[in-house]
C-alpha positions in Angstrom: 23.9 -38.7 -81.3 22.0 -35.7 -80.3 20.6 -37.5 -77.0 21.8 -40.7 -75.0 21.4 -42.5 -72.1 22.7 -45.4 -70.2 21.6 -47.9 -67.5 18.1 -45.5 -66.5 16.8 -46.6 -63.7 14.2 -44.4 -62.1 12.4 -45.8 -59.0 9.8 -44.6 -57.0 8.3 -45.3 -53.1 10.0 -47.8 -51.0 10.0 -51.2 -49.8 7.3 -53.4 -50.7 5.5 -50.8 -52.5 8.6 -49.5 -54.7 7.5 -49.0 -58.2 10.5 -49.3 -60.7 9.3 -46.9 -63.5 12.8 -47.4 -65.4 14.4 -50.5 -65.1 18.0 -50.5 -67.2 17.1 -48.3 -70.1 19.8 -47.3 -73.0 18.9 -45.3 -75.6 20.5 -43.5 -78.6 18.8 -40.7 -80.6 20.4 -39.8 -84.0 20.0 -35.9 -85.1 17.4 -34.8 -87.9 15.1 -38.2 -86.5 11.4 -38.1 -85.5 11.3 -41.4 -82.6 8.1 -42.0 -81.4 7.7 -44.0 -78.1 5.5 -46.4 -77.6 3.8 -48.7 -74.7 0.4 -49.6 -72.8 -0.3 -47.1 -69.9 2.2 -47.8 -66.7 4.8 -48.9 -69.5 7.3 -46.1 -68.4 7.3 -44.3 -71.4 6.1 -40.5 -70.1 8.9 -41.1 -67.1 11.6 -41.8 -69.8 10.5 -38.6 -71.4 10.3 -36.6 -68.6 14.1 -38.2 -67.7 15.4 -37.4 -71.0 14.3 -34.1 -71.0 15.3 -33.1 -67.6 12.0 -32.7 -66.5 12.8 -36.1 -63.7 16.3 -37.0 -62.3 16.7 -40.7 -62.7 17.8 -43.0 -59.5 20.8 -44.0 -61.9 22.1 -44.1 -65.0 23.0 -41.0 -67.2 21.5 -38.6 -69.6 23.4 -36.5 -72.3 21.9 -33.8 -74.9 24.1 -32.6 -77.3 27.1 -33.3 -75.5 26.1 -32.3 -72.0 25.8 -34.7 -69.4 22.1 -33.7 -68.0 22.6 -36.0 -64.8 25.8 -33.7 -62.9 23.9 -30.5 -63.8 22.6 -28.5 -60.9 19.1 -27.3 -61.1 20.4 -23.6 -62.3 22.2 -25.2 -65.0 19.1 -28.0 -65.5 17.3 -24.9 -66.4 19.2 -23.5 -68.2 19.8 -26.4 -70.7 16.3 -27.1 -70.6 15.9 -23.6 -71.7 18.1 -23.3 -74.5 18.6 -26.2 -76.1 14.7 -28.0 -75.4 11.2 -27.5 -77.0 8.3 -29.0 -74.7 5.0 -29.9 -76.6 2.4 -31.4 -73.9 -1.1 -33.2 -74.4 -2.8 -30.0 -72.6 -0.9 -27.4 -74.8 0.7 -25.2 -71.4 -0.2 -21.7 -73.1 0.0 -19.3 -71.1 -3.7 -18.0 -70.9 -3.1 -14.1 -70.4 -0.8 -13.7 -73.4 -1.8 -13.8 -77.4 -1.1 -16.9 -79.5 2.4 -14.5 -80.5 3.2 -13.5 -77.3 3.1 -17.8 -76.4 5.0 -18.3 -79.4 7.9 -15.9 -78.5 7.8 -17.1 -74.5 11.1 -19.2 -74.3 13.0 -16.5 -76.2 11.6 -13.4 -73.8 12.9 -16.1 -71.0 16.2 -16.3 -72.0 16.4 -12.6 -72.6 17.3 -13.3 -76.2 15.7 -11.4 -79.3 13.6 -13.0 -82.0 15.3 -13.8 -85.6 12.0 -12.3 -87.3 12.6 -14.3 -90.5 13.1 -17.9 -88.4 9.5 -16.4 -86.6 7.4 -15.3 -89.4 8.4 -19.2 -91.1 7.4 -20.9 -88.3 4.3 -18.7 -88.2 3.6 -19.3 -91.8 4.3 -22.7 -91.7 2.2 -23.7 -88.4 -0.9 -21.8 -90.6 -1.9 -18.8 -87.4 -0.7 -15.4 -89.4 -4.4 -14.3 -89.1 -4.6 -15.6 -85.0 -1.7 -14.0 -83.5 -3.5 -11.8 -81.3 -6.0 -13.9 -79.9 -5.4 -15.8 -76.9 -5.8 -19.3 -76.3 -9.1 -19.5 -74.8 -10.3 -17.7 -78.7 -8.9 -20.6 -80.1 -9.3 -24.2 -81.1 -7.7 -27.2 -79.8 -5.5 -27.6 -82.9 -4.4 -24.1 -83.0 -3.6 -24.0 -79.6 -0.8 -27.3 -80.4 0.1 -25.3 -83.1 1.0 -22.5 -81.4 2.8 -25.1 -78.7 4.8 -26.5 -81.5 6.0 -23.2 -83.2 6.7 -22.2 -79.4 9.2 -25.1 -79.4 10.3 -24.8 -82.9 10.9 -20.4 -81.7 14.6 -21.3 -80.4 15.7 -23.8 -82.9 16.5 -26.2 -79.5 18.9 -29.4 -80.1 15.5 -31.7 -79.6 11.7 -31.2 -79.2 10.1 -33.7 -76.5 6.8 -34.3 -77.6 4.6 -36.0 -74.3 0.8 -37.0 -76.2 0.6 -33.8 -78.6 -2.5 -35.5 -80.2 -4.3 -36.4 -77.3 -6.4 -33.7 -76.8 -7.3 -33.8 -80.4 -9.8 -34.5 -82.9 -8.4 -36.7 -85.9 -8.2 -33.9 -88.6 -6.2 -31.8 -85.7 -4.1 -34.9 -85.0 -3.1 -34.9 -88.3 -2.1 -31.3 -88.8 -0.1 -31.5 -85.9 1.7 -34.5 -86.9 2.8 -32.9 -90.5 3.9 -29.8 -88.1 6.0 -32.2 -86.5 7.3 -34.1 -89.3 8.0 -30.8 -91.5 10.0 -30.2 -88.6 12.4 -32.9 -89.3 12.4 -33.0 -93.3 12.5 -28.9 -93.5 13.9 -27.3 -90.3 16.6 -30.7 -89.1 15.2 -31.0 -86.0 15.0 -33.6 -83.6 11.9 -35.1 -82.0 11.1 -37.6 -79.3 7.5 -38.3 -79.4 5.4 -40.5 -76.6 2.1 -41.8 -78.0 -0.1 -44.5 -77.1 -1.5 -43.9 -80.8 -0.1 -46.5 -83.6 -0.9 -44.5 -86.2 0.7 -41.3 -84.7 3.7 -43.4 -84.6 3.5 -44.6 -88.1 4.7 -40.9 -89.2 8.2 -41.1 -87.1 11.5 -42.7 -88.6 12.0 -45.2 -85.5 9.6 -46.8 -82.8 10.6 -47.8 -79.3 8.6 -49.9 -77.7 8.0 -50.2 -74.1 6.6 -52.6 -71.3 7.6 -52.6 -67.6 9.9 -50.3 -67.9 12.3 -51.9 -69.8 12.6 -50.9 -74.1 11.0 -54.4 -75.5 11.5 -53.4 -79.1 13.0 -50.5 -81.1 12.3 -50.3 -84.9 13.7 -48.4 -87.8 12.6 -48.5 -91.1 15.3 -48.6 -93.9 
C-alpha cells in the first residue's frame, strides 16, 4: 500500500455548530492505481484529500505514504514529504504566473534544490503534448494546457502519489478528456499512483477503483476485476 489511513476523523468549529467533515474513515491505496473519489458537494471528499496529502491534519486517526506516518511529522518534515514524495494537480491549475510553462514544470525540483533528469523531462514534455509552448506563460495559454503543464509539474519528481483535487473542472469536455488520458498514461506508462476527487461520473469511469462518499463517512468503494 502506497498510502493508508485509519479511523480519520477531522472536525471542524465547536459545540452546536461542529461540522464533522471526516467521521471514521479507513482507506487503503495500492501502488500503480488510479482511485477516483466520489460524493455530492459537503460529502468530505476534498477534506480527505487535503488529509491524505498533508495539506489538513486530521482531529484523529492516522495517515501513512510510502511508509511514513504523515500524522507525527512536524510541519518541517510535513513539507518536506509533501515535497518529495507528492504531485498536487488543482481545479485552478496553481501556475505560477511570472514563470514559462518550463520554468512551472521544473518548480518542485528547483524547490528541493535537486537537478532535472532531462530525459525523465523531455518525456513528460513530449507526452503532455507543449514542446512548442514552453516558453510561454500561463496567461498565453489555454485552460487545457495550463492542467497539462500542472500535471507534468507533478509527474517532474516521479513522487510516490499524485493527488488530483477537480483537475477537469475548469475544463471544457475535449480538455477534460486530454487531461484524463494524461492522467491515466500516468499509471499504465510511468507506475504512478493517483488519487483523484471528482464530482464527474464519467471522469471517474477512467480510474481502477471508486470510493464513494456521503457525510463524511466512505459509503461504497468499487473495483473493477
Amino acid at each position: 500500500m502506497i498510502v493508508t489511513a485509519s479511523d480519520l476523523h477531522r472536525n471542524y468549529g465547536t459545540g452546536e455548530a461542529e461540522v464533522r467533515a471526516l467521521d471514521g474513515v479507513d482507506v487503503s491505496i495500492d501502488e500503480q492505481r488510479f482511485v477516483a473519489v466520489m460524493g455530492p458537494s459537503g460529502s468530505g471528499k476534498s477534506t480527505l484529500m487535503h488529509v491524505l496529502a498533508g495539506l489538513d491534519r486530521p482531529t484523529s486517526g492516522t495517515v501513512e505514504i510510502a511508509g511514513t506516518e504523515v500524522t507525527k511529522l512536524d510541519d518541517k518534515a510535513l513539507t518536506e514529504l509533501r515535497r518529495d514524495k507528492v504531485g498536487f494537480i488543482f481545479q485552478a491549475f496553481n501556475l505560477l504566473p511570472v514563470l514559462t510553462a518550463e520554468e512551472n514544470i521544473l518548480l518542485p525540483l528547483s524547490i528541493a534544490g535537486r537537478s532535472p533528469d532531462r530525459e525523465w523531462v523531455d518525456r513528460l514534455i513530449d507526452t503532455v503534448g507543449l514542446r512548442d509552448r514552453l516558453d510561454h506563460r500561463p496567461s498565453e495559454l489555454s485552460g487545457g494546457q495550463q492542467q497539462r503543464v500542472a500535471v507534468a509539474r507533478a509527474l517532474a519528481s516521479r513522487p510516490a502519489v499524485i493527488f488530483a483535487d477537480e483537475p477537469t473542472g475548469n475544463l471544457d469536455s475535449t480538455s477534460s478528456r486530454e487531461v484524463l488520458e494524461l492522467l491515466r498514461r500516468a499509471v499504465d506508462e510511468f507506475g504512478q499512483t493517483v488519487v483523484m476527487v471528482t464530482h464527474d461520473a464519467e471522469a471517474a469511469a477512467i480510474a481502477d477503483e471508486t470510493i464513494e462518499m456521503a457525510d463524511g463517512r466512505i459509503v461504497n468503494g468499487h473495483r473493477p476485476a
